[in-house]
DSSP file (Angstrom, degrees, kcal/mol; ACC not computed):
  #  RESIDUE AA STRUCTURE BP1 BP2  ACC     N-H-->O    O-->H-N    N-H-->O    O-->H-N    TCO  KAPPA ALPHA  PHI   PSI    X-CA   Y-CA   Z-CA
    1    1 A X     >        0   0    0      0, 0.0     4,-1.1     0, 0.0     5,-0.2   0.000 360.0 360.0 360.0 -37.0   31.9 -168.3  -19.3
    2    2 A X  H  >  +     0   0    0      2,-0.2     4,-1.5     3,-0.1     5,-0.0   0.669 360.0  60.7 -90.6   1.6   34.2 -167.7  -16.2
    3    3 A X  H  > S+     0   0    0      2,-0.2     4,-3.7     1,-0.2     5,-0.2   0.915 112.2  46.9 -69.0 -55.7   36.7 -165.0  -18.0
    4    4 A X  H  > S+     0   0    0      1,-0.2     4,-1.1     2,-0.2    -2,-0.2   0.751 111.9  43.1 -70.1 -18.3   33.3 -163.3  -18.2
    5    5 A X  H >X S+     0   0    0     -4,-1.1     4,-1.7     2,-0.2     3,-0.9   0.936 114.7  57.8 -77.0 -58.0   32.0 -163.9  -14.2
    6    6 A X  H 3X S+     0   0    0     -4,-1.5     4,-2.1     1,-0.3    -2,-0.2   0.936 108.4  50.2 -58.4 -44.4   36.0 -162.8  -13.4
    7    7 A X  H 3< S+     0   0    0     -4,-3.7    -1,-0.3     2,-0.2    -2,-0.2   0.749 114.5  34.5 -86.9  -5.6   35.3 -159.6  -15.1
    8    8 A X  H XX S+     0   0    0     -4,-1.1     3,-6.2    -3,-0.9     4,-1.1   0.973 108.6  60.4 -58.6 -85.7   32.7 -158.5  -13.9
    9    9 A X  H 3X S+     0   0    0     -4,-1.7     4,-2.2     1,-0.3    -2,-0.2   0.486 108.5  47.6 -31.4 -35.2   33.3 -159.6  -11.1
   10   10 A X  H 3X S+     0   0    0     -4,-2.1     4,-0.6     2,-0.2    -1,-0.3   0.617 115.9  49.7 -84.8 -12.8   36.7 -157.1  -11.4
   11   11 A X  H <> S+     0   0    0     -3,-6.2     4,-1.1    -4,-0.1     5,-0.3   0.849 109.3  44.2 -67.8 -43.8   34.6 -154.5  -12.5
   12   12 A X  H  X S+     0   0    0     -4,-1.1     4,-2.9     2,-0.2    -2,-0.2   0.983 114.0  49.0 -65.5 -67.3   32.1 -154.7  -10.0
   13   13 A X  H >X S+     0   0    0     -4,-2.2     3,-1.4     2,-0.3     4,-1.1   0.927 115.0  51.1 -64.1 -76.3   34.9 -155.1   -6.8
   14   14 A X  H >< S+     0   0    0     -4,-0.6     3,-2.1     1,-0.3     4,-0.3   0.471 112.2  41.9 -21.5 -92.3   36.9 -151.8   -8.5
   15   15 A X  H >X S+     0   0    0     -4,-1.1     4,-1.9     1,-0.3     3,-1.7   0.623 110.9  61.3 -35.3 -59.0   33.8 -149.7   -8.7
   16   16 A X  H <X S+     0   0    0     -4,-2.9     4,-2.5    -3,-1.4    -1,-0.3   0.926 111.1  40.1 -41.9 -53.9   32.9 -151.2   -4.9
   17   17 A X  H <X S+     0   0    0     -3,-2.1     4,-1.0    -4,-1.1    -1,-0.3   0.555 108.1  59.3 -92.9  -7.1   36.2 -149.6   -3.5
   18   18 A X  H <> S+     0   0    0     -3,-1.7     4,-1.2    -4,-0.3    20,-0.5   0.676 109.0  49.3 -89.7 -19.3   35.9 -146.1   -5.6
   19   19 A X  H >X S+     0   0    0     -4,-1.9     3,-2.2    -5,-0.2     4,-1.0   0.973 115.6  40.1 -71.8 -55.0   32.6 -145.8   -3.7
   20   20 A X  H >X S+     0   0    0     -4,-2.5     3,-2.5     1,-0.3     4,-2.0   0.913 111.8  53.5 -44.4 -77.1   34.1 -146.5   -0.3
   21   21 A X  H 3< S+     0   0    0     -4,-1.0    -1,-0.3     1,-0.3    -2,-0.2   0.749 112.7  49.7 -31.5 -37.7   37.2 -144.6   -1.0
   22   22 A X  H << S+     0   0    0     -3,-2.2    -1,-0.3    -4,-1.2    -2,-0.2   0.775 109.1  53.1 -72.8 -28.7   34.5 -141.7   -1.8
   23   23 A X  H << S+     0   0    0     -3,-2.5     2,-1.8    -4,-1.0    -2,-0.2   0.531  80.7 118.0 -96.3  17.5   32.7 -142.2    1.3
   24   24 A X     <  -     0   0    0     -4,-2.0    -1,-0.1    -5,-0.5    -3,-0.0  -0.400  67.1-123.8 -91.5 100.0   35.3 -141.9    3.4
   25   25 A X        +     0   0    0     -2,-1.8     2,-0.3     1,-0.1    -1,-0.1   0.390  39.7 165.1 -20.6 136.0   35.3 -139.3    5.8
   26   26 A X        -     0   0    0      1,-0.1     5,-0.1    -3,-0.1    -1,-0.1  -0.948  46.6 -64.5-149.6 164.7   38.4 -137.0    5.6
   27   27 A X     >  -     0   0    0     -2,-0.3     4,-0.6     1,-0.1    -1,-0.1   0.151  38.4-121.6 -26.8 148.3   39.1 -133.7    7.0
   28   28 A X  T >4 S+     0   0    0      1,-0.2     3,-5.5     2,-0.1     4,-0.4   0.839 116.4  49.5 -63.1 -78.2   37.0 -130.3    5.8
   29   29 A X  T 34 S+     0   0    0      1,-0.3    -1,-0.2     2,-0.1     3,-0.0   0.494 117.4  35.6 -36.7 -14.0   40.4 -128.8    4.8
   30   30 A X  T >4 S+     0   0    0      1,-0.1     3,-1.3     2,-0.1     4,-0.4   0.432  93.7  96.2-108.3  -8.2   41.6 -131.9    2.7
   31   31 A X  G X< S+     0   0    0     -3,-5.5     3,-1.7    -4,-0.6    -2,-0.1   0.890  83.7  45.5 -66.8 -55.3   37.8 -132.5    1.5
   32   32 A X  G 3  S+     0   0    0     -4,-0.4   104,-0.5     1,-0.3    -1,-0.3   0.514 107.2  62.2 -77.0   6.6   38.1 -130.4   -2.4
   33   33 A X  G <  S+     0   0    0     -3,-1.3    -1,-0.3   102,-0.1    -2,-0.2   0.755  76.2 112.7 -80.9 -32.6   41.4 -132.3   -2.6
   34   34 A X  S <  S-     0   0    0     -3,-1.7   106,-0.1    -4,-0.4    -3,-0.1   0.178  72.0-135.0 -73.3  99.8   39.1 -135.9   -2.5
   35   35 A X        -     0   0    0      1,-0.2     2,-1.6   104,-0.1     3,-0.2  -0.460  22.7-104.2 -59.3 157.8   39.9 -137.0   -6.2
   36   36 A X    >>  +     0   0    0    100,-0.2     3,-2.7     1,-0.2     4,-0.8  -0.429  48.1 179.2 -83.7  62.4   36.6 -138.2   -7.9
   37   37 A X  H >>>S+     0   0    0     -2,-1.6     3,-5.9     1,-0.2     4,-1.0   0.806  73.6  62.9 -12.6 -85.0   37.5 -142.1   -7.6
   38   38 A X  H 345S+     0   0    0    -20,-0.5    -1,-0.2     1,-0.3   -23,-0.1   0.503 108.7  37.4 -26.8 -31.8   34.3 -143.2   -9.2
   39   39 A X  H <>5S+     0   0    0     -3,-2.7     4,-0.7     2,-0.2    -1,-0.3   0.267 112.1  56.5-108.8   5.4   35.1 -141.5  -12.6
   40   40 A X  H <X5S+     0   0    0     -3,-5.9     4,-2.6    -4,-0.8    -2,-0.2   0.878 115.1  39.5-104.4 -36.8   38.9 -142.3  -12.7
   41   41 A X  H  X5S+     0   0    0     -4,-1.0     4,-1.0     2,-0.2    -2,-0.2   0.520 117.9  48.5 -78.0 -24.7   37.9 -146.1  -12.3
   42   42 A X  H  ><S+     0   0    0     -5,-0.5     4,-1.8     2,-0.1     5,-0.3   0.821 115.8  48.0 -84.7 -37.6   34.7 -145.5  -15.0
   43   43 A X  H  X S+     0   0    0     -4,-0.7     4,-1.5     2,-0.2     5,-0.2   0.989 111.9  46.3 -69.2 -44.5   37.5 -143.7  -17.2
   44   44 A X  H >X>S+     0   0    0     -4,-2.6     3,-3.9     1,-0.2     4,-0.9   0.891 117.1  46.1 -35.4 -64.2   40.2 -146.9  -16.7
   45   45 A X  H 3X5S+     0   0    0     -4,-1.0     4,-2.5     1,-0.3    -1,-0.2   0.708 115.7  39.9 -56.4 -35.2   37.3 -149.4  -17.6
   46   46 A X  H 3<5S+     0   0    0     -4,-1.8    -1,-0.3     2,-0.2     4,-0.2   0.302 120.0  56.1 -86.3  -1.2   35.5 -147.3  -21.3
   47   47 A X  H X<5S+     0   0    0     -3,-3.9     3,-0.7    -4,-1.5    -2,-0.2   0.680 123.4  18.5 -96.1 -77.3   39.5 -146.9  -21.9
   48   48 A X  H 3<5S+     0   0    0     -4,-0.9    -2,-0.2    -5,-0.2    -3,-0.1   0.667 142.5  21.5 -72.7  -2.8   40.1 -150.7  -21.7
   49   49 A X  T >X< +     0   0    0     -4,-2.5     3,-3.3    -5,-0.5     4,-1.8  -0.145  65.0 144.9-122.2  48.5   36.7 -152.3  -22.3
   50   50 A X  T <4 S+     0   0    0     -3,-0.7    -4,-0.1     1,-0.4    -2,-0.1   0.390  70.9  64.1 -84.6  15.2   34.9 -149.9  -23.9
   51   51 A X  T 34 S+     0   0    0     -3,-0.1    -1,-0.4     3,-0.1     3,-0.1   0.729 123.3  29.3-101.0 -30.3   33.0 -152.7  -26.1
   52   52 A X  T <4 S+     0   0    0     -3,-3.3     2,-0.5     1,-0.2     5,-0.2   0.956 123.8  39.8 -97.5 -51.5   31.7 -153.6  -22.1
   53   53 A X  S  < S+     0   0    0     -4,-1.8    -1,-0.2    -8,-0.2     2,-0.2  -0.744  76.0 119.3-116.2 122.5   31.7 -150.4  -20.0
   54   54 A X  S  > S-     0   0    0     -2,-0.5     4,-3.3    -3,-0.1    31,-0.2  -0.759  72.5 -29.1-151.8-135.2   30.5 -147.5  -21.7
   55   55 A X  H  > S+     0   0    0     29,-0.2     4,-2.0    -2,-0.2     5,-0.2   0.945 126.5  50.3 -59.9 -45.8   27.5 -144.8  -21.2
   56   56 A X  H  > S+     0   0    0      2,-0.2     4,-2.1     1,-0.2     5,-0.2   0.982 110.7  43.2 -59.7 -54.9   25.1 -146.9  -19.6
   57   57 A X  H  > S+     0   0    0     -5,-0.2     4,-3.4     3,-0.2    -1,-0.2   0.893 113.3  59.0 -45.9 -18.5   27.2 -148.4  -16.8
   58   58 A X  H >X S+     0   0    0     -4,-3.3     4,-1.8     2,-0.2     3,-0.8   0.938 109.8  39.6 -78.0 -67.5   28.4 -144.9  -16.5
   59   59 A X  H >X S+     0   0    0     -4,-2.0     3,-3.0     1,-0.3     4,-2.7   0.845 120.0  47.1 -22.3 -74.8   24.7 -143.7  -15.8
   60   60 A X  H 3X S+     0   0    0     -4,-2.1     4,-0.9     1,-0.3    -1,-0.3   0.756 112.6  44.4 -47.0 -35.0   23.9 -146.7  -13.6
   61   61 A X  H << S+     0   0    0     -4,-3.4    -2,-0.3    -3,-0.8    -1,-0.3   0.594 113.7  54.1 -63.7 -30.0   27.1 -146.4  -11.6
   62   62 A X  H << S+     0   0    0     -3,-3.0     4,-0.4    -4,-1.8    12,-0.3   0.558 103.9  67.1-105.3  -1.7   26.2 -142.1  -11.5
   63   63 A X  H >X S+     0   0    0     -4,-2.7     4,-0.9    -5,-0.5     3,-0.8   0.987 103.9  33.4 -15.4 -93.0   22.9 -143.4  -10.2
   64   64 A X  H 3X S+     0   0    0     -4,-0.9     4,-1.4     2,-0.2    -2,-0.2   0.177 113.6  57.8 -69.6   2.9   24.1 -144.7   -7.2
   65   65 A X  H 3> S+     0   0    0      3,-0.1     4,-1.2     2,-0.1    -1,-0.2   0.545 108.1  51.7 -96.2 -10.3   26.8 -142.0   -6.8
   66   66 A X  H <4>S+     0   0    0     -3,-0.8     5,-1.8    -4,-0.4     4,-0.3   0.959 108.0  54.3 -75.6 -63.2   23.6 -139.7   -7.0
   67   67 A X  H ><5S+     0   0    0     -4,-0.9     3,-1.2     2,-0.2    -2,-0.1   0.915 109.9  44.4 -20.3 -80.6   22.2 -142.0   -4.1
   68   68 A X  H 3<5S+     0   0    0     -4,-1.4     2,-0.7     1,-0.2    -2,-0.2   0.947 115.3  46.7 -57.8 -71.2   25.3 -141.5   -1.6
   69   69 A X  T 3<5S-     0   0    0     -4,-1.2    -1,-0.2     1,-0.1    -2,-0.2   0.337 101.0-132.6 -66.0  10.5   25.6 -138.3   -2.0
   70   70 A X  T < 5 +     0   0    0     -3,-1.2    -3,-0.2    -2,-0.7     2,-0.2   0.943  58.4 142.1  49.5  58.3   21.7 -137.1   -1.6
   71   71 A X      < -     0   0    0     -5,-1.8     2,-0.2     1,-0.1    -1,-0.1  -0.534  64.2 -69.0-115.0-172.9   22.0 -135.0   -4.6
   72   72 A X    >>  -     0   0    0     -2,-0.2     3,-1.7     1,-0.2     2,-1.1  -0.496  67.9 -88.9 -91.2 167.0   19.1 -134.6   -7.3
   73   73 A X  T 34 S+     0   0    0      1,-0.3    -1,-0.2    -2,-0.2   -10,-0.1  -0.443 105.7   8.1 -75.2  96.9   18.5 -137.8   -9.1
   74   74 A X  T >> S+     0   0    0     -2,-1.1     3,-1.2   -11,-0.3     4,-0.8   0.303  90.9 110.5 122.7 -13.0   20.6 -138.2  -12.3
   75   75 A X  H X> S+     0   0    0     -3,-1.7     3,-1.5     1,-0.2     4,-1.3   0.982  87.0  38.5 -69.7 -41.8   23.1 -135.1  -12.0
   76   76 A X  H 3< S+     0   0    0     -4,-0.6    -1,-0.2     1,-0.2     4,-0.2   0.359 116.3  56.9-105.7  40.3   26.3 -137.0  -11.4
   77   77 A X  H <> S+     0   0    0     -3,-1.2     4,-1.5     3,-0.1    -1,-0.2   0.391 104.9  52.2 -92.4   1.5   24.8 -139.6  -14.0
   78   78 A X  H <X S+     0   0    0     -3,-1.5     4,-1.0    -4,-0.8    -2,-0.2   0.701 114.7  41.3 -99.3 -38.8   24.6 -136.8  -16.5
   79   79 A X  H  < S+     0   0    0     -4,-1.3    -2,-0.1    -5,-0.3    -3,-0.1   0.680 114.1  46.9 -96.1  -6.6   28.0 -136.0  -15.9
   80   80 A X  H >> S+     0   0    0     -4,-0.2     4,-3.8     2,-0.2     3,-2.1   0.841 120.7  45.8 -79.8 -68.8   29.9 -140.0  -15.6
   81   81 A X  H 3X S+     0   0    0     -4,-1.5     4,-1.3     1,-0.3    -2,-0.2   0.729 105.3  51.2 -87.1  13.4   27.9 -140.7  -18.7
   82   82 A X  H 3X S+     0   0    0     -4,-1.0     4,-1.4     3,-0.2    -1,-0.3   0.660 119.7  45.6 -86.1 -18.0   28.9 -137.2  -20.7
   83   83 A X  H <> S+     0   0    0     -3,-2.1     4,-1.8     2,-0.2     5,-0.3   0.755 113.0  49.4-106.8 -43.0   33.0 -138.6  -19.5
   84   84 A X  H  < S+     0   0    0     -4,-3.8   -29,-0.2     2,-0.2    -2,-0.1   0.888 109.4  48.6 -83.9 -18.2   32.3 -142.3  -20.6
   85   85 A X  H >X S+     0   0    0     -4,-1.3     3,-1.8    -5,-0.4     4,-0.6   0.991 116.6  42.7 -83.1 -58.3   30.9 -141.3  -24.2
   86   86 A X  H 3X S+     0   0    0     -4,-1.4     4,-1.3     1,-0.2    -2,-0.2   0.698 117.7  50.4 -64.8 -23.8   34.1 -138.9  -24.7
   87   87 A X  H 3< S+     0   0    0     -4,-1.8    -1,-0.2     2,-0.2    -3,-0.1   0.468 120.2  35.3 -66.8 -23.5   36.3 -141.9  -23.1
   88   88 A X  H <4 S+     0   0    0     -3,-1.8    -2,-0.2    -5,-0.3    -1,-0.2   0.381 114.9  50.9-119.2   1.0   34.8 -144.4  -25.5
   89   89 A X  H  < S+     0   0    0     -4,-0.6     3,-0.4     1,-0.1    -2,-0.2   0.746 125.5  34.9-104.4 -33.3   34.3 -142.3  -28.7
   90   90 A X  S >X S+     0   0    0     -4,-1.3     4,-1.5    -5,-0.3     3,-0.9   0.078  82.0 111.8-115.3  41.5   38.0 -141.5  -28.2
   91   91 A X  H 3>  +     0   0    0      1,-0.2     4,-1.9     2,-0.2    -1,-0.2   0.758  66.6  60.9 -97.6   5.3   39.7 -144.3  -26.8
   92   92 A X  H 3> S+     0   0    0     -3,-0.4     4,-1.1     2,-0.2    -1,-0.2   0.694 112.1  41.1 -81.6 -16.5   41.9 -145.5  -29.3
   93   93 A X  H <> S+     0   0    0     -3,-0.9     4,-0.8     2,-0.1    -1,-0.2   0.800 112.6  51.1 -89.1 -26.7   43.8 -142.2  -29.4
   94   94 A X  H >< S+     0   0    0     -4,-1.5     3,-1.6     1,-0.2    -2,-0.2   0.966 110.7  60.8 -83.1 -42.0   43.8 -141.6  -25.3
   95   95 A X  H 3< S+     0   0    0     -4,-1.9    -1,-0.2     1,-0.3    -2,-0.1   0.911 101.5  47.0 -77.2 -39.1   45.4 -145.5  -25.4
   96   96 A X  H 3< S+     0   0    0     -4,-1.1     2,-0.3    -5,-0.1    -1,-0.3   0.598  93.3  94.6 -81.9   7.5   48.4 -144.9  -27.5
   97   97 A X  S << S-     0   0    0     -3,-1.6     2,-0.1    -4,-0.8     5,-0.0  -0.653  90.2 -98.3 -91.0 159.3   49.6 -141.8  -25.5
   98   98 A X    >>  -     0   0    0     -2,-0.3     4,-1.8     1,-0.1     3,-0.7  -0.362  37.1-105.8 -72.1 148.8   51.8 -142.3  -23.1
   99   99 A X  T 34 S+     0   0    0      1,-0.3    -1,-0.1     2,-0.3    49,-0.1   0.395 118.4  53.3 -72.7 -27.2   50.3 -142.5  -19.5
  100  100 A X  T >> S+     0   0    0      2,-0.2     3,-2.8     3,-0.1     4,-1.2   0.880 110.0  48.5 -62.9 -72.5   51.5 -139.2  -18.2
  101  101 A X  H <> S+     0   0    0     -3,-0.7     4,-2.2     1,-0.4     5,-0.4   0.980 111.6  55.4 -57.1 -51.4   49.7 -137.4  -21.4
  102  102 A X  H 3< S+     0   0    0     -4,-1.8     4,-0.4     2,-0.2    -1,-0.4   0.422  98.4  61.5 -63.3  14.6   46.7 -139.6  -20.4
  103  103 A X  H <> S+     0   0    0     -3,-2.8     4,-3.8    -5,-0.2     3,-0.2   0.843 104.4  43.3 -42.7 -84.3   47.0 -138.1  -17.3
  104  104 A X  H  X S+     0   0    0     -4,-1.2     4,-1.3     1,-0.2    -2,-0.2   0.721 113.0  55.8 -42.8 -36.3   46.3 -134.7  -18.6
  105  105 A X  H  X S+     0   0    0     -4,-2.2     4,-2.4     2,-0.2    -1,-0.2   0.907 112.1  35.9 -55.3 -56.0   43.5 -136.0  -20.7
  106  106 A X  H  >>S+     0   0    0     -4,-0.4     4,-1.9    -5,-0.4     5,-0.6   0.824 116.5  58.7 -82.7 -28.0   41.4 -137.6  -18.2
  107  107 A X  H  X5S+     0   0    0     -4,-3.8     4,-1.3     1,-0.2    -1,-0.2   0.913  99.6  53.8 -20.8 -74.1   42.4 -134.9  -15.9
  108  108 A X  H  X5S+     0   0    0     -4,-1.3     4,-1.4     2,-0.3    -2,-0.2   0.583 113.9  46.1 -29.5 -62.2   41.0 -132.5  -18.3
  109  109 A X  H  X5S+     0   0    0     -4,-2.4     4,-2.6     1,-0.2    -1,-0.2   0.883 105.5  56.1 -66.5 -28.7   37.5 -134.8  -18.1
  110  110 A X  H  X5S+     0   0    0     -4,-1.9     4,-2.9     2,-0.3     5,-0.5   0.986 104.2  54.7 -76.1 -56.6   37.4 -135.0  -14.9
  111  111 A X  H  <<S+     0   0    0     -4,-1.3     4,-0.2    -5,-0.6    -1,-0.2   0.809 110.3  43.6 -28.8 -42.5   37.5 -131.1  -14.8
  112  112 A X  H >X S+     0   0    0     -4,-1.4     3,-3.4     1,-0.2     4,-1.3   1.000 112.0  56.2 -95.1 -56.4   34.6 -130.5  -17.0
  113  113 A X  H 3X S+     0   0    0     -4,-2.6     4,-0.8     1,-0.4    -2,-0.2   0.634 111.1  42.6 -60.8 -42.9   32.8 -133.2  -15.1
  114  114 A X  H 3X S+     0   0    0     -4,-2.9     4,-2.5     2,-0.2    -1,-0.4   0.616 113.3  50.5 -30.8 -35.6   33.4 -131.4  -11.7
  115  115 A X  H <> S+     0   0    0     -3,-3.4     4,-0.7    -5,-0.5    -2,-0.3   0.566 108.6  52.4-121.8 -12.6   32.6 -128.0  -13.1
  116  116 A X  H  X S+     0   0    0     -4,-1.3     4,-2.6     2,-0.2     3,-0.3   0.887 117.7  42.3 -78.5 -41.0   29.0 -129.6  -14.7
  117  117 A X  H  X S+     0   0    0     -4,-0.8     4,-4.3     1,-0.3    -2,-0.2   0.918 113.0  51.2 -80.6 -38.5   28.5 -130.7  -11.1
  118  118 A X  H  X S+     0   0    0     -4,-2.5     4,-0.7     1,-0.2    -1,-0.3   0.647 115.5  43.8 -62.0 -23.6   29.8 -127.3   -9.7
  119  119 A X  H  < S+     0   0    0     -4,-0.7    -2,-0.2    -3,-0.3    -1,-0.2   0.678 110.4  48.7 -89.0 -47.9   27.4 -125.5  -11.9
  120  120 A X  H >X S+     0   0    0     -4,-2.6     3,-4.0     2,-0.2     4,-2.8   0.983 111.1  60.8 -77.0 -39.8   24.2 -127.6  -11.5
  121  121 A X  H 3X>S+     0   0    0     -4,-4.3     4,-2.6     1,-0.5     5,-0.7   0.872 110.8  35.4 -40.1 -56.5   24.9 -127.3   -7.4
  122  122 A X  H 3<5S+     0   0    0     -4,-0.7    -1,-0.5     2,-0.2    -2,-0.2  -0.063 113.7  57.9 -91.4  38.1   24.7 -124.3   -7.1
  123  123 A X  H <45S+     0   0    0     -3,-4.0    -1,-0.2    -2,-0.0    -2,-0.2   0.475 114.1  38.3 -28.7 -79.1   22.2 -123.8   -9.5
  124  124 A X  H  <5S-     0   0    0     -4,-2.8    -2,-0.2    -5,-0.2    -3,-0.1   0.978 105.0-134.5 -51.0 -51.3   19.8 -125.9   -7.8
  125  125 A X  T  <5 +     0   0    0     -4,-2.6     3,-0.2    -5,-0.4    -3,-0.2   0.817  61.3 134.8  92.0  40.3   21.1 -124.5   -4.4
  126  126 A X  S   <S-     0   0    0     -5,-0.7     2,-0.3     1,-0.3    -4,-0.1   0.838  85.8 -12.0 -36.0 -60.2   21.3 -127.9   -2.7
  127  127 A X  S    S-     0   0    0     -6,-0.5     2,-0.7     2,-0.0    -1,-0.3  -0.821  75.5-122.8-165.8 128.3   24.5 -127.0   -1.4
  128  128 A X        -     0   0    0     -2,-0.3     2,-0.4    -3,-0.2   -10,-0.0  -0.526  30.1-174.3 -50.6  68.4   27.0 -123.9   -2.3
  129  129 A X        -     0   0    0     -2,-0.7    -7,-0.1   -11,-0.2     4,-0.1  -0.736  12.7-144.9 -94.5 148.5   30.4 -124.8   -3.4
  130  130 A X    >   -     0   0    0     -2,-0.4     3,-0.5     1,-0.2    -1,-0.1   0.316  40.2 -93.3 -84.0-127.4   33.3 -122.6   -4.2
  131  131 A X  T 3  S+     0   0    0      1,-0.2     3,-0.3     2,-0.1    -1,-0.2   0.105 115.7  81.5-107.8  39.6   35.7 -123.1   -6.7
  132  132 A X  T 3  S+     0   0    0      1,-0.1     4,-0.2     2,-0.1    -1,-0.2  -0.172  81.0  84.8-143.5   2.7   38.3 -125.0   -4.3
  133  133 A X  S <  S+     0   0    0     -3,-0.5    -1,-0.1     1,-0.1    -2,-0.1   0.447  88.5  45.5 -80.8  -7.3   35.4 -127.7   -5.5
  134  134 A X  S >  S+     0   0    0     -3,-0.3     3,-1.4     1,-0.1     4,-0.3   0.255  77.0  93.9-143.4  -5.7   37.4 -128.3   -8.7
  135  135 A X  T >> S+     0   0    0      1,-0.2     3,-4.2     2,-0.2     4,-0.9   0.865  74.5  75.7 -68.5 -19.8   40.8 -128.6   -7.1
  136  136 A X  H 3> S+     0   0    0   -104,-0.5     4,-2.3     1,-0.3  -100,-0.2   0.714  84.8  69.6 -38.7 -39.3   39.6 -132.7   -7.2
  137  137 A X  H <> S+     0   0    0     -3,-1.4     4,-2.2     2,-0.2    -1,-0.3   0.734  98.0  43.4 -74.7 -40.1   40.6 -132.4  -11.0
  138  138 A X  H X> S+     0   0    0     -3,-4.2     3,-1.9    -4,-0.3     4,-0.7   0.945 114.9  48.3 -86.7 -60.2   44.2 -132.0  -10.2
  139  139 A X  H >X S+     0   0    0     -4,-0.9     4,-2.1     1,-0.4     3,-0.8   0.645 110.9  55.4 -26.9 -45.6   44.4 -134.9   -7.6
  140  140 A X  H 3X S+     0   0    0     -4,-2.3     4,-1.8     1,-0.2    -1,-0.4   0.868 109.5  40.2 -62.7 -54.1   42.7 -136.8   -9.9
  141  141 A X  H << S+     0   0    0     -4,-2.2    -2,-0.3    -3,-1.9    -1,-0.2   0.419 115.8  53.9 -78.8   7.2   45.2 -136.3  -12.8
  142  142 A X  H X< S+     0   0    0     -3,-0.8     3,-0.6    -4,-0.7     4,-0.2   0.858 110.9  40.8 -96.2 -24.5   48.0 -136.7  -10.6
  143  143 A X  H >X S+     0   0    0     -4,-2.1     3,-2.0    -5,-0.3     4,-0.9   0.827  91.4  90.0 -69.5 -26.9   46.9 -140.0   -9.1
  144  144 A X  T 3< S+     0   0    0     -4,-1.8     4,-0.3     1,-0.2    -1,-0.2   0.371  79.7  58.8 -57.1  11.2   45.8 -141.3  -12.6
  145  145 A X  T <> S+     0   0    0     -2,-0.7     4,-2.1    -3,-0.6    -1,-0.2   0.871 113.8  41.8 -88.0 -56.5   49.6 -143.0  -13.6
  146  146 A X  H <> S+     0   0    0     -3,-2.0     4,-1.7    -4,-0.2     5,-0.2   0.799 119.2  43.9 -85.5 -44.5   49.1 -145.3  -10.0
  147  147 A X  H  X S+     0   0    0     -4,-0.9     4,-5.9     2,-0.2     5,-0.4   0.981 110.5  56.8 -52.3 -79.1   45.1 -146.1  -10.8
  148  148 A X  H >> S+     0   0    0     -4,-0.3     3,-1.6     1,-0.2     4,-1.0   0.732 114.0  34.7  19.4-114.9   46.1 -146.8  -14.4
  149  149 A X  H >X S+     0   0    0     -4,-2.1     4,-2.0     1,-0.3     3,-1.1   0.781 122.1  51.9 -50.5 -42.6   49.0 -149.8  -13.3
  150  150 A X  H 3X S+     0   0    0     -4,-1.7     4,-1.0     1,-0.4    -1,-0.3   0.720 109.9  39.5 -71.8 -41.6   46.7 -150.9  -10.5
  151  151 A X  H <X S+     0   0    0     -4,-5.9     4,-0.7    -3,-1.6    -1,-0.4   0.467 123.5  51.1 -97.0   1.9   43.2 -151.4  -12.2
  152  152 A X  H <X S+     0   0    0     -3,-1.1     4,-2.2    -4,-1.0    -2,-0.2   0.708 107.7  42.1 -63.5 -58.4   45.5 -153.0  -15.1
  153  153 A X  H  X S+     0   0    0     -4,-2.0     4,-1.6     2,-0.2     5,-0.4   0.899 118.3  58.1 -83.6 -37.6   47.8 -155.5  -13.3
  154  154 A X  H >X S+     0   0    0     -4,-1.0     4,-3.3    -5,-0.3     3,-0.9   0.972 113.9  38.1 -57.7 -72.2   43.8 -156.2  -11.4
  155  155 A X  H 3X S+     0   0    0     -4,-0.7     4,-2.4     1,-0.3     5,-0.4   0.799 110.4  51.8 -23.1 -81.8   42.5 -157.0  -14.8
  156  156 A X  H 3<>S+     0   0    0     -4,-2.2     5,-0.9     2,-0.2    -1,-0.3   0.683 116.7  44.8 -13.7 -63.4   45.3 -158.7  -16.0
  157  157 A X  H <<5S+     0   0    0     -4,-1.6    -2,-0.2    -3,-0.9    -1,-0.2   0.612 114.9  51.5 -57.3 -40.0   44.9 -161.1  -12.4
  158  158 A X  H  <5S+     0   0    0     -4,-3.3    -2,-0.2    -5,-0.4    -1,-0.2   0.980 109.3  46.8 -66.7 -48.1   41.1 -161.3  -12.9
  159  159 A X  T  <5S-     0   0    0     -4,-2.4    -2,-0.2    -5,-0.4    -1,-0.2   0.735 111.6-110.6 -89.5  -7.3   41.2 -162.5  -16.4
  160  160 A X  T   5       0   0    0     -5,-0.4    -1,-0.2    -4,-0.3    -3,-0.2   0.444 360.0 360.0 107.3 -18.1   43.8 -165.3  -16.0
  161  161 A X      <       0   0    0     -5,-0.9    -4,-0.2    -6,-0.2    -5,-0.1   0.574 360.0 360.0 -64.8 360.0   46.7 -163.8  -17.9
């Protein structure tokens, strides 16, 4: 019973600091750089728990990313849980490549999750981004080696091992 309280509890604190990290003001010019925290910390967890974290947390969690960001209700839960079902239907292959090729792979998600987002915005016309909206995608796959050992060696520390 307290492995399971610790791991939440390590989900829950991760997911707490990709929001911050998201709401945290930065420069305009450095602003399409902002890797998408929220979905590099939803891919770690449906890559190593994916029997716990899958589509729904990803929905609930793109809930409340829907929330901060005053966007319409459900878009960047449409796009978190469309990345946590390909992350969990495929995760036995994305585990055994080597962390660098999972780079490119969640990269890769991240991209089309961005470019679903980039597509309904300016659809709706909420707010007009260009395509310098998608540069997040690389930031995202470069950082993903350093998330990766970090939310790992946390896990690892949460669960008692």
């Amino acid at each position: 019973m307290i492995f399971n309280l610790r791991g939440i509890a390590a989900i829950v604190v991760s997911f707490v600091v990709a929001f911050l990290l998201t709401a945290l003001p930065l420069p305009d010019w450095v602003l399409p750089w902002r890797p998408a925290w929220v979905a590099l910390v939803l891919a770690y967890w449906c890559l190593a728990l994916p029997q716990h974290v899958g589509v729904i947390t990803a929905w609930v969690v793109g809930l409340l990313l829907d929330v901060l960001y005053g966007s319409f209700l459900g878009q960047h839960a449409f796009g978190l849980a469309t990345v946590a079902y390909i992350v969990v239907m495929y995760h036995q292959q994305i585990r055994v490549y080597p962390v660098f090729h999972q780079a490119i792979v969640i990269g890769s998600l991240i991209f089309i999750y961005l470019l679903s987002m980039l597509f309904i915005y300016n659809l709706l016309g909420s707010v007009r981004y260009e395509y310098e909206y998608l540069f997040a995608a690389i930031t995202s796959a470069v950082l993903w080696p350093w998330i990766f050992v970090v939310l790992r060696d946390f896990r690892r520390r949460a669960s008692g091992a």
